[in-house]
C-alpha positions in Angstrom: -16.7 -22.5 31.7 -19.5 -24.7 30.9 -21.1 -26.8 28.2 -24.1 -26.0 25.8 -24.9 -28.6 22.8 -21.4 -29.9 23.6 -20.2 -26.5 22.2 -17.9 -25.2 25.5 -18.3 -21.6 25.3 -16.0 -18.3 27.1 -17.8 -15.9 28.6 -14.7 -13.3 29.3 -15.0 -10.0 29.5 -11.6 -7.6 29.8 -12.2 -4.5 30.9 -9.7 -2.4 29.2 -9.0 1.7 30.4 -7.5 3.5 27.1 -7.5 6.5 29.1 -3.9 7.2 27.4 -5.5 6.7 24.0 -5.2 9.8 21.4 -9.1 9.9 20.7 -8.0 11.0 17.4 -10.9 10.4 15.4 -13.4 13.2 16.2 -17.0 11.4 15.2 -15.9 8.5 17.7 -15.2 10.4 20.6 -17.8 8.3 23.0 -15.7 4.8 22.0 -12.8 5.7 23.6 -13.8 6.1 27.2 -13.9 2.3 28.1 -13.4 -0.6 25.9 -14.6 -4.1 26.6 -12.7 -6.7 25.1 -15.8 -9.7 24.6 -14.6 -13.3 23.8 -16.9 -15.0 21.4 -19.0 -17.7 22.6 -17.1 -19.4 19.7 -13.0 -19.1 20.1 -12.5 -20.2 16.2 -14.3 -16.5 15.5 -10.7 -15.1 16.3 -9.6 -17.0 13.1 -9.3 -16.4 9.7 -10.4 -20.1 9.0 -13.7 -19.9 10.4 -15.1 -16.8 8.8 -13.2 -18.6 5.3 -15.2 -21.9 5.8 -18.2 -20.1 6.6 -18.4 -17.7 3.5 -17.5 -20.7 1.0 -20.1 -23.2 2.8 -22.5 -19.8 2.3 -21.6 -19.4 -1.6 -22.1 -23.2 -2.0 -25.6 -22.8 -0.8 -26.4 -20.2 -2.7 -25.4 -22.0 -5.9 -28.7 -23.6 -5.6 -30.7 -21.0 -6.5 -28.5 -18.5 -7.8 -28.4 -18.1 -11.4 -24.5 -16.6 -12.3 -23.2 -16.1 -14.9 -20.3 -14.6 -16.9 -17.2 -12.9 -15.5 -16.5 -9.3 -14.0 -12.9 -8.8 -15.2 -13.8 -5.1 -12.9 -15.3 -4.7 -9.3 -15.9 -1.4 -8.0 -17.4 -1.5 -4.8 -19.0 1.1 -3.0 -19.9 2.1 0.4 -22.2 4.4 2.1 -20.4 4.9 5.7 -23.5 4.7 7.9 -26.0 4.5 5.0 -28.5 2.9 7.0 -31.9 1.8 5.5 -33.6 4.5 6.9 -31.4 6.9 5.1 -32.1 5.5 2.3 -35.6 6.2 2.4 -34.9 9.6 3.6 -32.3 10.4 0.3 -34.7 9.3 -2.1 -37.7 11.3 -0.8 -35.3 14.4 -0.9 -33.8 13.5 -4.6 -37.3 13.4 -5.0 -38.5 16.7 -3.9 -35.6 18.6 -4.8 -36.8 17.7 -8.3 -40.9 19.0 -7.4 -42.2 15.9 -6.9 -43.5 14.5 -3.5 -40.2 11.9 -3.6 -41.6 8.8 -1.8 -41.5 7.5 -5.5 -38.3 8.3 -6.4 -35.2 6.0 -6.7 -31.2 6.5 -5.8 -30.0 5.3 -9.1 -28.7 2.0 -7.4 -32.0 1.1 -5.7 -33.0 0.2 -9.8 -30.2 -2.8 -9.8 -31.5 -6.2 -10.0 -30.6 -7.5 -6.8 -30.3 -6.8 -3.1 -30.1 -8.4 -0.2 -28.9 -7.3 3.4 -26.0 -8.0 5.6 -25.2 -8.4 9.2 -22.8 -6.3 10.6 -21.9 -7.0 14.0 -18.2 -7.3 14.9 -16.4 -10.2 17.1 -16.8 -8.1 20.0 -19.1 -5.8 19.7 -23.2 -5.9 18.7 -23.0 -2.9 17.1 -19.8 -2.0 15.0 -17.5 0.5 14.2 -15.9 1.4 10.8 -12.8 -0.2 11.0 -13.9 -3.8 12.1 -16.8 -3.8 9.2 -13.8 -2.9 6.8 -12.4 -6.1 7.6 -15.5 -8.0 7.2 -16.5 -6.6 3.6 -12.8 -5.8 2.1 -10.6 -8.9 3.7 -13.7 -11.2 3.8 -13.3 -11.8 7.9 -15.0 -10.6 11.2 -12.9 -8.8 13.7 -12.7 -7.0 17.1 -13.7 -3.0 16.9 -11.6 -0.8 16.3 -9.2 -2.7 14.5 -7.7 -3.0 10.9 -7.0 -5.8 8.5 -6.2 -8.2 11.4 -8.1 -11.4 13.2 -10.1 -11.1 16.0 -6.8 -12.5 17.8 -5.8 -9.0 18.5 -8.2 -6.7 20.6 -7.7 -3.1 19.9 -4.7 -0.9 20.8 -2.3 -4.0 21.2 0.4 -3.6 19.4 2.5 -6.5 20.1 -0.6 -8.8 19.3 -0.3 -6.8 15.6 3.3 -7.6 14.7 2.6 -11.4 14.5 1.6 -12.0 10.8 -0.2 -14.7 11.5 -3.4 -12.4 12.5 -2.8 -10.3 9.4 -5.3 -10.3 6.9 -5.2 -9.1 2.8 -8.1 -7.9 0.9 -10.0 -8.0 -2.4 -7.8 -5.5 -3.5 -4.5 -7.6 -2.8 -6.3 -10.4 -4.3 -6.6 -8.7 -7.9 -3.4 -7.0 -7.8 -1.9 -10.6 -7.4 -4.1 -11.9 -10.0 -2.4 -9.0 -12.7 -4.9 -6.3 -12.2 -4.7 -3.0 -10.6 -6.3 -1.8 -7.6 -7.2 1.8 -5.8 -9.0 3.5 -3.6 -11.6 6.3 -3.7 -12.9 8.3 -0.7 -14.8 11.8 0.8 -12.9 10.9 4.0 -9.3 10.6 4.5 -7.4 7.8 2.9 -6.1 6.9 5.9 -9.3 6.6 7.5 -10.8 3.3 8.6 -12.8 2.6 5.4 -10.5 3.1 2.9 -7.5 1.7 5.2 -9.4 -2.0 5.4 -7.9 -2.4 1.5 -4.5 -2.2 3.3 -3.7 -1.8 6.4 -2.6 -4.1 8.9 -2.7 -2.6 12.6 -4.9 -2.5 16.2 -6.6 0.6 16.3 -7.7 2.5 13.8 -6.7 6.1 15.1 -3.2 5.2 14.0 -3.1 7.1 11.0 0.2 8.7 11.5 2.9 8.0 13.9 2.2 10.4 16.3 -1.1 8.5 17.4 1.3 5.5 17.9 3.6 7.7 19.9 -0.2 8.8 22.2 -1.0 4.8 23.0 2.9 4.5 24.0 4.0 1.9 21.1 6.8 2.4 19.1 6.2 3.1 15.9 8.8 1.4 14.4 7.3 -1.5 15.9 3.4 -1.2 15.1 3.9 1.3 11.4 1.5 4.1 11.5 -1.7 4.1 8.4 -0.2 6.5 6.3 3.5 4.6 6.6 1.5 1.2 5.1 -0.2 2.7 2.8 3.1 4.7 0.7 5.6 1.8 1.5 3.9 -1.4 2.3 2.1 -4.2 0.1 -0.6 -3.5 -1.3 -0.8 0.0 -0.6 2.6 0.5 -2.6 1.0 -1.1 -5.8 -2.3 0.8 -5.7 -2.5 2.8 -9.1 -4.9 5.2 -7.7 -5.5 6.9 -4.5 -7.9 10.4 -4.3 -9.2 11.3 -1.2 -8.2 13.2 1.7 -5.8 13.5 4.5 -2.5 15.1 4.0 -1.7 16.6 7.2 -1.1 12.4 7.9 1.6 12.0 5.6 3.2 15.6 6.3 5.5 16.3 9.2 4.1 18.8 11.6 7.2 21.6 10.6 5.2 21.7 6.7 2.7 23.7 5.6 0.3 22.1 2.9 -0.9 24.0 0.5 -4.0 25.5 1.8 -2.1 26.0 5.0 -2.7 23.5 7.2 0.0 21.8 9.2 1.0 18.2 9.1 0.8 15.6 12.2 4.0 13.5 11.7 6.2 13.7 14.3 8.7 11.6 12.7 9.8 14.4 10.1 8.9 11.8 7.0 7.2 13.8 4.1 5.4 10.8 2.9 4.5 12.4 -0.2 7.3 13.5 -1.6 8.9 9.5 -0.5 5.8 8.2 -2.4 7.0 10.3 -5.4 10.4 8.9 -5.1 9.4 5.2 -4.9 7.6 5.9 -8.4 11.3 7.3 -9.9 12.8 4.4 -8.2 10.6 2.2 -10.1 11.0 4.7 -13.3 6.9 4.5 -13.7 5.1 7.9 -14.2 3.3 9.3 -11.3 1.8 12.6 -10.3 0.2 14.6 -7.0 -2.8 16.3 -7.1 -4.2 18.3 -4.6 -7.6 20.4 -6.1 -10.1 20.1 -9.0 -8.6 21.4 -11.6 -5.4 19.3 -11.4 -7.5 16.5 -11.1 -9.0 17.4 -14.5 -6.1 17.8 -16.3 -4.8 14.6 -15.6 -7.5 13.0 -17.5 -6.3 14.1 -20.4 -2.4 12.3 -19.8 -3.1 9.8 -17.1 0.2 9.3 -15.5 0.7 5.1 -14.0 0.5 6.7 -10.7 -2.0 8.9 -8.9 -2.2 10.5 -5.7 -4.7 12.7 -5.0 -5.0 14.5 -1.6 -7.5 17.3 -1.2 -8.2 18.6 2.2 -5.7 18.4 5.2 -8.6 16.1 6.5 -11.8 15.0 5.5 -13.2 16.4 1.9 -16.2 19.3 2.3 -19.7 18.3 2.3 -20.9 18.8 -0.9 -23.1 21.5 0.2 -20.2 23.4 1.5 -17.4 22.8 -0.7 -15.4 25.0 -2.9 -15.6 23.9 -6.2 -11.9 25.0 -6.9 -10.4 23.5 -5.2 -13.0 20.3 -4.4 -13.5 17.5 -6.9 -16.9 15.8 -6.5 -17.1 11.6 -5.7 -18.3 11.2 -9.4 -15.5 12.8 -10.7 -13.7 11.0 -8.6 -15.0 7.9 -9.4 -14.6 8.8 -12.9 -10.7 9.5 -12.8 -9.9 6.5 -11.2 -11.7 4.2 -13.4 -10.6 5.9 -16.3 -7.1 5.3 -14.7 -7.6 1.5 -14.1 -9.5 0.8 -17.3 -6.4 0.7 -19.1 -5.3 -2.3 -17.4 -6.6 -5.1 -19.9 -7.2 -7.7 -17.4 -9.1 -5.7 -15.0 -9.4 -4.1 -11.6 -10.6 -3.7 -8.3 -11.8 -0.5 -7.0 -12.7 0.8 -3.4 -14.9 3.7 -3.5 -16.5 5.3 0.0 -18.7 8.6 0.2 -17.4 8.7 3.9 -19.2 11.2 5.1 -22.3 10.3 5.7 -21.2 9.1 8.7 -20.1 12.5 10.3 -23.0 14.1 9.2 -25.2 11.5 11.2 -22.8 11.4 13.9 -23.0 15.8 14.1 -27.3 15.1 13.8 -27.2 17.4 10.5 -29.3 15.3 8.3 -29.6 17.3 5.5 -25.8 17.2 5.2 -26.1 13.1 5.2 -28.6 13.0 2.6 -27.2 15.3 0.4 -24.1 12.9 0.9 -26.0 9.6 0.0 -27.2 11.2 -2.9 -24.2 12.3 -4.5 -23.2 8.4 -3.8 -25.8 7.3 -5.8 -23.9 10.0 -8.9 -21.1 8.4 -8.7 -22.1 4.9 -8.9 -24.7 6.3 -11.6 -21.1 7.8 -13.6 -19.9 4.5 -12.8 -22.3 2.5 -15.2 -21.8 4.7 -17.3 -18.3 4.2 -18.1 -18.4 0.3 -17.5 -20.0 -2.7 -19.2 -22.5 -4.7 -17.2 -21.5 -7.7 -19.0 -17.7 -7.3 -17.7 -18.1 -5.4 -14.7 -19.7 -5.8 -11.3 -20.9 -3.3 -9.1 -21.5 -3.3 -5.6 -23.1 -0.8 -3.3 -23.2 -1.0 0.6 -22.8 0.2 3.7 -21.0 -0.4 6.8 -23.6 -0.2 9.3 -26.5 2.2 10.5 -27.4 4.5 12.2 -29.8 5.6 14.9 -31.6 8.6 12.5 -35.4 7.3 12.8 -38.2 7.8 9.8 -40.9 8.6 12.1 -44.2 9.9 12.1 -47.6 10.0 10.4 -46.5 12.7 8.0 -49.0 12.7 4.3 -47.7 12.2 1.0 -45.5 14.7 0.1 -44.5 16.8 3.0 -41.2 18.4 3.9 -38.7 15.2 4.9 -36.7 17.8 6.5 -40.1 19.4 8.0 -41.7 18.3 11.2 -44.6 15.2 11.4 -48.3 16.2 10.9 -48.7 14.7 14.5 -47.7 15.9 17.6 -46.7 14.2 20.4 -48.9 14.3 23.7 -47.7 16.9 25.4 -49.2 18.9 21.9 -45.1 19.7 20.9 -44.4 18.9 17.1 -41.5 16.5 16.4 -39.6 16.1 13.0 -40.3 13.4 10.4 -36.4 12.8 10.7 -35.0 12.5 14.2 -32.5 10.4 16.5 -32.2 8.5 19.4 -28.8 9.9 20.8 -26.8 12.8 19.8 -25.4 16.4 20.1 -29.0 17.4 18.8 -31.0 16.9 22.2 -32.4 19.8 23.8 -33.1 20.5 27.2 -36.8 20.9 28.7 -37.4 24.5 29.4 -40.4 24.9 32.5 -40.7 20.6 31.7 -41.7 20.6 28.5 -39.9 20.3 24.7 -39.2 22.9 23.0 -40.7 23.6 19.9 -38.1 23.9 17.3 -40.6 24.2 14.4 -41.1 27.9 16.1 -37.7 28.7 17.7 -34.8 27.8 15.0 -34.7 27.5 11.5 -34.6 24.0 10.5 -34.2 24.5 7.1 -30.5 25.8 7.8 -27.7 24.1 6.4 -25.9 22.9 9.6 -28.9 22.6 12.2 -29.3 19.6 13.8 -32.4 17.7 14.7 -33.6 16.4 17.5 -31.5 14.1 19.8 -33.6 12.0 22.9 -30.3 11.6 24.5 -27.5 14.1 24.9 -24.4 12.7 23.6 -21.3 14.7 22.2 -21.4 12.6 19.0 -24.3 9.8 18.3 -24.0 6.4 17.7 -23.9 3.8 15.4 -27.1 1.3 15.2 -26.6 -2.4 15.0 -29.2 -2.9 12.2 -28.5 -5.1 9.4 -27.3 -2.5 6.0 -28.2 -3.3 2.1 -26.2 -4.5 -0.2 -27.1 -4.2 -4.2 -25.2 -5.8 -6.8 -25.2 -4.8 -11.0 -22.8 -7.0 -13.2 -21.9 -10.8 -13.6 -23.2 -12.4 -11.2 -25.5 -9.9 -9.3 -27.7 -13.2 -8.0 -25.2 -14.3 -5.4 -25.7 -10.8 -3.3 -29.6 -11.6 -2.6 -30.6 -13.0 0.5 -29.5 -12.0 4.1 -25.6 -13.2 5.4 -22.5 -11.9 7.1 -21.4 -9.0 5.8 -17.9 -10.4 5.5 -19.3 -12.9 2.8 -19.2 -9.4 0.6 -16.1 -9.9 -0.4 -16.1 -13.4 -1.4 -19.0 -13.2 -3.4 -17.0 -10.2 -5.1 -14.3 -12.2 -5.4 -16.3 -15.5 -7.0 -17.8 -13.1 -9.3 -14.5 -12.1 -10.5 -12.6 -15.4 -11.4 -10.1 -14.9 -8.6 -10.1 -18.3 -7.7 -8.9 -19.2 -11.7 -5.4 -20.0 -13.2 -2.8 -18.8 -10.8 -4.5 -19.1 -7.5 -2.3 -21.7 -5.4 -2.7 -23.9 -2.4 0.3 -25.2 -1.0 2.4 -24.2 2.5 3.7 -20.7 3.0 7.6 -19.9 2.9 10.0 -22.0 5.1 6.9 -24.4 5.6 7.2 -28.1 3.9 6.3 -28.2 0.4 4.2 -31.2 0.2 1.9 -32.1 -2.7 0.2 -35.5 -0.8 -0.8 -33.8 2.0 -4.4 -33.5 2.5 -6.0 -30.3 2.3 -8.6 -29.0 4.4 -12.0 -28.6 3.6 -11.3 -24.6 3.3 -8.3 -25.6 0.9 -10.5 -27.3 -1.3 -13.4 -24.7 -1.5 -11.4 -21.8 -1.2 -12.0 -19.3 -4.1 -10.5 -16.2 -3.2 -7.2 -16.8 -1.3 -4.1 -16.9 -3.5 -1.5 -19.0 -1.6 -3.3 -19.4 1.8 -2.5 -21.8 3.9 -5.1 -24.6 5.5 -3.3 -26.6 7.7 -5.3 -29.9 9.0 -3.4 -29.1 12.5 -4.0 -25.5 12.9 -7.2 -23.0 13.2 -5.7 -20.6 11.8 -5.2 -19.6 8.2 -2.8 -17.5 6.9 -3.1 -14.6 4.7 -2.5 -15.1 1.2 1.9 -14.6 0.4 2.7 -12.5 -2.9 3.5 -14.4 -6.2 7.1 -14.3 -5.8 7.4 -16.5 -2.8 5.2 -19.2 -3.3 6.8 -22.6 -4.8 4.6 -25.4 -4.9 4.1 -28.3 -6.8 2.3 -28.2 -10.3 -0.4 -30.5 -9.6 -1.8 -27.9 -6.7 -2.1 -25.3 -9.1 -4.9 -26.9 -10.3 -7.3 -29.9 -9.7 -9.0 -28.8 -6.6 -9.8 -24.9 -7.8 -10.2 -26.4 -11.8 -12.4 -29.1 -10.5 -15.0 -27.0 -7.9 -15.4 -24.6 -11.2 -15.6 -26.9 -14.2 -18.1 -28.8 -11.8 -20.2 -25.3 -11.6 -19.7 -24.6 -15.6 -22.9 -26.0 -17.1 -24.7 -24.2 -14.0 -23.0 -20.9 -14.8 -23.8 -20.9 -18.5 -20.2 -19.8 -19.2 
């Protein structure tokens, strides 16, 4: 321990084995052999507070230049898992090319919104982040450890008692509209019980615990720590969530049921979490329905039910390029359903929508799988403006973090982005315009030298995969910093370069969340006292209905539902009512 700028700093490093662990999700094999457990340099980055203060002391200073205005009464957010910046520039060259141009010139159809700016996305622990901590940072608006879900950096990864205490629990934009009176769902090409999705829910310490069998693989009880799936169909907010399409249903199946395109489930519990999220909407006496293919997915749009679940693969939706299109709804019409769904709520909504698989494409070295992917992202946020008013609604497009796919070369205007470089390298070999620095794409030297791929495979073919410097069964994430580009009131405040788990603030800002009903006072069983002084992140706060900031404590608690707070009138509203009357004339509003 020792002192720098009279900040005292930890150096500790746990070296954890998780040779027990279920290694569960297939694109993130390589994670699971050894996990190092870093403390910050700063120990308030394990609270809630910190990453609070910091994202309102960041919105403040954007106010200065920023020119907001109006209200988005809807925010649909969407990410690109592993949409790095170089993919990107890939997608559009393809977009490009696939309509006879040379593509360099061409746009995604977000890349024309008014404003980006970029975010940093490394986790608590880790330089380079996973899916599940970056969910955390751009959904629940704090930083966390790898690996882990809707909690603070307090717990590492795979400790389950660490989960149970509430205090490290975390609730998202999406809990933050549904307890302002607006709906909420969830959109995704991956499973809905996946790491992306799961941030706009999910409370638990490793991400591969999407049903309760993975609990039973790390030996927790999972009674004690509640499976993905479990949260998602019986706890807050995944209960309230008016729509949820994606994939996934072998995690809410037990493994003695056969779905309906024949797959198995993975419970081991024997809950059919389907059919009990079917019976919670009679309980309720709300009208629900269960989709599982295209064309029931297209029906429903002409009676929207309150309710809808949509599971389409046992796993992970098709690539695009390979899908059936029975059976396989695209992410536009996705996207379309569910707003279409939520639009009917008059005060608004939040919605969560991820083309998820991006990422596995990358991860498998088949980049014109990923590309294809990015691009029907950029559809469905294209459908999206379509449907929605940028003068009420605000979108948001981003991704989690990059990857290690390199845009390399000297190759002239117009040539094949999935073809080789004009150059060679020294050794007189060509190399592709689109290659990677780790992955299940290296090949081994034959007599010392590279093999020419341009002359022994066909890399034009659907599921080839290019060229990897260093072998690894899956490849990497990069630690590069991702875009973010904003549409709709207030579009200004995403420009610039911050923490990636200001996204969600900013979002929220945008949105009002802060207005009317949002109240700071102590949580339940705490003393209710209206002359106590606030902290700084009470005063500023914008986003957090209900939090508590205690003067004595680092660590602030995740926002309680409506129904159990009680606090005195006067809370309700001179701090909040006075930090946005003060910002009116500015906003124009």
């Amino acid at each position: 321990m020792f002192s720098i700028s009279g900040c005292v700093v930890f150096s500790v490093i746990l070296l954890l084995s998780v040779q027990n662990s279920s290694g569960y999700d297939e694109y993130h094999k390589s994670q699971r052999n050894i996990y190092r457990h870093s403390m910050p340099q700063n120990r308030q980055e394990v609270t809630s507070t910190h990453w609070v203060n910091e994202a309102q002391s960041a919105i403040e200073a954007r106010l200065k230049y920023a020119q907001p205005r109006g209200r988005a009464r809807n925010v649909v957010m969407f990410l690109g898992d592993g949409m790095s910046v170089p993919t990107l520039a890939a997608a559009r060259t393809l977009l490009g090319q696939r309509e006879n141009r040379t593509g360099e010139e061409s746009n995604l159809f977000f890349e024309t919104f008014p404003t980006v700016g970029l975010a940093k996305t490394y986790c608590v622990d880790s330089q380079i982040p996973d899916s599940a901590c970056t969910a955390t940072a751009y959904l629940c608006g704090v930083k966390a450890n790898r690996g882990t879900l809707g909690v603070t950096a307090a717990v590492p990864r795979w400790d389950c008692p660490a989960s149970v205490d509430t205090s490290s629990h975390l609730e998202s934009i999406a809990a933050w509209a549904l307890a302002d009176g607006r709906d909420a769902g969830i959109v995704t090409t991956a499973r809905v019980t996946h790491a992306s999705p799961a941030g706009a829910y999910a409370n638990v310490a490793n991400r591969d615990w999407e049903n309760d069998a993975q609990v039973h693989a790390d030996q927790y009880d999972p009674e004690l720590c509640r499976d993905i799936a479990y949260q998602l169909v019986h706890t807050y907010p995944g209960n309230q969530f008016k729509v949820i399409l994606g994939g996934g249903r072998r995690e809410f199946l037990p493994n003695d049921v056969i779905d309906e395109e024949g797959s198995s489930g993975r419970r081991s519990d024997g809950r059919h979490l389907i059919e009990e999220w079917q019976m919670d909407k009679i309980m309720r006496n709300v009208s629900y329905q269960y989709v599982w293919n295209r064309e029931q997915l297209l029906s429903v749009n002409n009676d929207l039910p309150d309710y809808l679940l949509g599971l389409f693969e046992a796993s992970h939706l098709q690539y695009n390029m390979q899908a059936n299109n029975y059976t396989e709804p695209t992410l536009a019409e996705l996207t379309e359903t569910a707003i279409r769904s939520l639009s009917r709520n008059d005060k608004g909504f939040f919605l969560f929508v991820e083309g998820g698989r991006i990422d596995h494409a990358h991860h498998d070295n088949q980049v014109e799988l990923a590309l294809d992917e990015t691009i029907e992202l950029s559809r469905a946020v294209n459908r999206a403006a379509e449907l929605l008013a940028e003068d009420d609604s605000l979108i948001v497009v981003t991704s989690d973090h990059a990857h290690v796919m390199a845009f390399n070369g000297y190759t002239h205007r117009g040539g094949d982005i999935l073809g080789p470089s004009d150059t060679t390298g020294d050794d007189g070999v060509p190399y592709m315009t689109l290659s990677y620095t780790n992955g299940p794409g290296y090949r081994p030297y034959v007599n010392n030298q590279r093999v020419d791929i341009t002359r022994e495979e066909n890399y034009r073919d659907l599921e080839w995969r290019s060229h990897a410097e260093i072998p690894l069964e899956s490849e990497t994430h990069g630690g590069e910093d991702v875009a973010v580009f904003a549409w709709g009131p207030h579009n200004s405040m995403f420009s610039g370069m911050y923490e990636q788990n200001q996204i969600p603030h900013l979002m929220a800002y945008a949105a009002w969340l802060s207005l009317k009903d949002y109240i700071l006072c102590e949580r339940d069983g705490a003393k209710k006292n209206t002359n106590g002084v606030l902290s700084r992140a009470a005063r500023d706060v914008s986003i957090m209905r209900g939090a508590t900031y205690r003067t004595d404590s680092s660590q602030a608690h995740r926002a309680p539902r409506r129904a159990h707070v009680a606090c005195h009138a006067s809370l309700r509203a001179e701090p909040l009512a006075t930090l946005r009357h003060g910002h009116r004339a500015h906003l124009r509003l």
